[in-house]
Residue, then its C-alpha position, 0 to 999 in steps of 0.5 A: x453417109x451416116x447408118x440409118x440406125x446405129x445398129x446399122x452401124x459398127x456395133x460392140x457387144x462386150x460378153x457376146x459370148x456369154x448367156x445373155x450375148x449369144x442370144x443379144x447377138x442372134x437378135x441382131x443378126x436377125x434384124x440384118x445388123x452386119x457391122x457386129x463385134x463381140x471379142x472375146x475375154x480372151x482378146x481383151x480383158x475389160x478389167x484392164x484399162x489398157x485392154x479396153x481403150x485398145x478394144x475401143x480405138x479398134x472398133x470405133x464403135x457407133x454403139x455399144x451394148x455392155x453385156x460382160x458380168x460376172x454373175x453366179x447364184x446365192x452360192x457363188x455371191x456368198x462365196x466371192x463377193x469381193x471378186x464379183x464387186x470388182x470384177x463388175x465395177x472395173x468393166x462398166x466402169x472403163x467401158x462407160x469411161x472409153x465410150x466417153x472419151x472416143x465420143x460414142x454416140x451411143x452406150x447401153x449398160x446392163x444393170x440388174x434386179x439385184x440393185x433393189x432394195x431387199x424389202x422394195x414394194x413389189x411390183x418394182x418401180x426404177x423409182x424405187x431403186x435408191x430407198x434402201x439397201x439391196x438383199x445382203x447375199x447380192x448387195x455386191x454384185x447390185x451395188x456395182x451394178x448400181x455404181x455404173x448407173x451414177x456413172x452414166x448419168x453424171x456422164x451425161x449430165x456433165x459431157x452430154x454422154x447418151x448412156x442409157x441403162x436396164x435393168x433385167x429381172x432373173x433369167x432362163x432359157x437354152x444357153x443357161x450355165x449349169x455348172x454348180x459353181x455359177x448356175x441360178x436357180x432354173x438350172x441348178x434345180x433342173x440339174x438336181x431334179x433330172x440327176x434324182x429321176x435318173x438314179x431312181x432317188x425320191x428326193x432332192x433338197x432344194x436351198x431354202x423354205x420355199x416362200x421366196x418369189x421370183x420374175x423370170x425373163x426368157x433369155x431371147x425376150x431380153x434380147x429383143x428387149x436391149x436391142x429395142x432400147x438400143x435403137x430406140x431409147x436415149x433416156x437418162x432413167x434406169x428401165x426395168x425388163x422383165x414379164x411381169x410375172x411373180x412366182x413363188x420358188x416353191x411353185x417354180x421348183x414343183x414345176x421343174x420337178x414336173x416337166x423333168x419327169x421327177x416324181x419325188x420329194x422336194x424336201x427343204x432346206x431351212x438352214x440355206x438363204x432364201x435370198x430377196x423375200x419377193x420379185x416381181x418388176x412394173x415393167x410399164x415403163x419398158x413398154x411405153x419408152x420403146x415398145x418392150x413387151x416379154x411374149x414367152x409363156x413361162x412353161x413353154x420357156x422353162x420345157x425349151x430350157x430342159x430340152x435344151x439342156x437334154x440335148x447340150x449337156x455337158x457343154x451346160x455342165x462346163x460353162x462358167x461364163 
């Protein structure tokens, strides 16, 4: 007999071991989901053809979540945009193309905000994805993101693949990386605002004028999100997750500097990128195909996140994936 669910069947989370898959991975323990495989890097290397139809022939999954990336921050997309296009391109792209071939019932492709055009109309409407260019500092990264959701539906359109595909806006929260050569933002400016308060410095430099904005996603209100479109949406249309909630990097780094006790200057740096000029998601669409609502309080997320960090330090500061 068939699972009720296929969620309550054989279920493949590729990047389980990463940021956003851990916590994929709680959320589907916690809804009593057993039949859950999440190999490592290690075990199989999804750039390699041959790795990931092994992996798919083994499992034989009744759904799959694509959850593994290559991701970093503006320092890390300006530095290896090569490696992070192909990296990203290669591993959707064969991952979509196993699923196909085996007759996966079921595909969940995770996308990104990078994807939008750099000067989108804000709040971000997925019917704006394809009306210009993304910000240049992420266009390789967006663009291979983008890339594997003209796979998915020309898969659908042609084979009858159900390969549904979300967009995340930024993320935070406990697990994040806060090695310098891949952290974000919210780390990255935790890491130098606690540094700075601890040898008694009264300032840090933060990149940029400070006139950006950002939407952040808590990292367990995303799972919750791809768990709920993994049970419950089949459509062929990109769907954003976020909150819905726009914050200037100016107000997010005094918040930081707050919550982490720095008392100093948040002195700027003109000279360095300030990335996409704004972000803010509609996230309606979400919410009406599959119930999908963030609940997390940003302040409430971002202390979980320092005390998370206080307490794992040096096992933040070494994660690169």
């Amino acid at each position: 007999m068939p699972p009720e669910s296929s969620l309550d069947g054989r279920v493949l989370v590729t990047g389980g071991s990463g940021f956003v898959g851990r916590a994929v991975l709680d959320r589907l323990s916690e809804r009593g989901s057993t039949g859950v495989v999440a190999p490592t890097s290690a075990e199989f290397d999804l750039t390699r053809p041959d790795d990931v139809d092994a992996l798919f022939h083994k499992v034989e999954p009744d759904v799959v979540i694509h959850l593994a990336a290559r991701v970093g921050g503006i320092g890390a997309n300006r530095a290896h945009p090569a490696d992070i296009y192909l990296a990203n391109l290669l591993m959707g792209t064969y991952v979509i193309e196993a699923a196909r071939r085996l007759g996966t019932p079921k595909t969940v492709v995770i996308g990104t905000i990078c994807s939008y055009p750099k000067l989108t109309p804000v709040p971000f409407r997925e019917e704006s994805l394809w009306d210009g260019y993304p910000e240049e500092t992420n266009a390789p990264y967006g663009l291979a993101k983008k890339a594997l959701l003209v796979h998915a539906q020309s898969n659908r359109a042609e084979h009858g693949q159900n390969a549904v595909y979300l967009m995340p806006t930024n993320l935070y929260g406990p697990g994040d990386k806060f090695h310098p050569a891949v952290s974000h933002v919210i780390p990255a400016l935790i890491k130098k605002c606690l540094a700075a308060k601890e040898r008694d410095e009264n300032e840090v430099v933060v990149w940029g004028t400070g006139s950006a904005s950002r939407e952040f996603l808590y990292v367990n209100d995303a799972a919750r999100g791809i768990v709920a479109a993994a049970e419950r949406y089949d459509g062929a249309e990109p769907v954003n997750l976020g909150s819905g909630e726009e914050i200037s990097i100016r107000d997010l780094a005094e918040r930081i500097a707050h919550t982490v006790g720095f008392a100093g200057e948040l002195r700027w740096d003109p000279t360095k990128p300030d990335g996409q000029p704004r972000r803010q998601l509609d996230t309606s669409r979400a919410y009406q195909l599959f119930g999908f609502r963030a609940e997390t309080p940003f302040d409430e997320g971002l202390r979980r996140t320092v005390d998370w960090y206080l307490a794992h330090r040096d096992e933040a500061e070494a994660r690169r994936s």
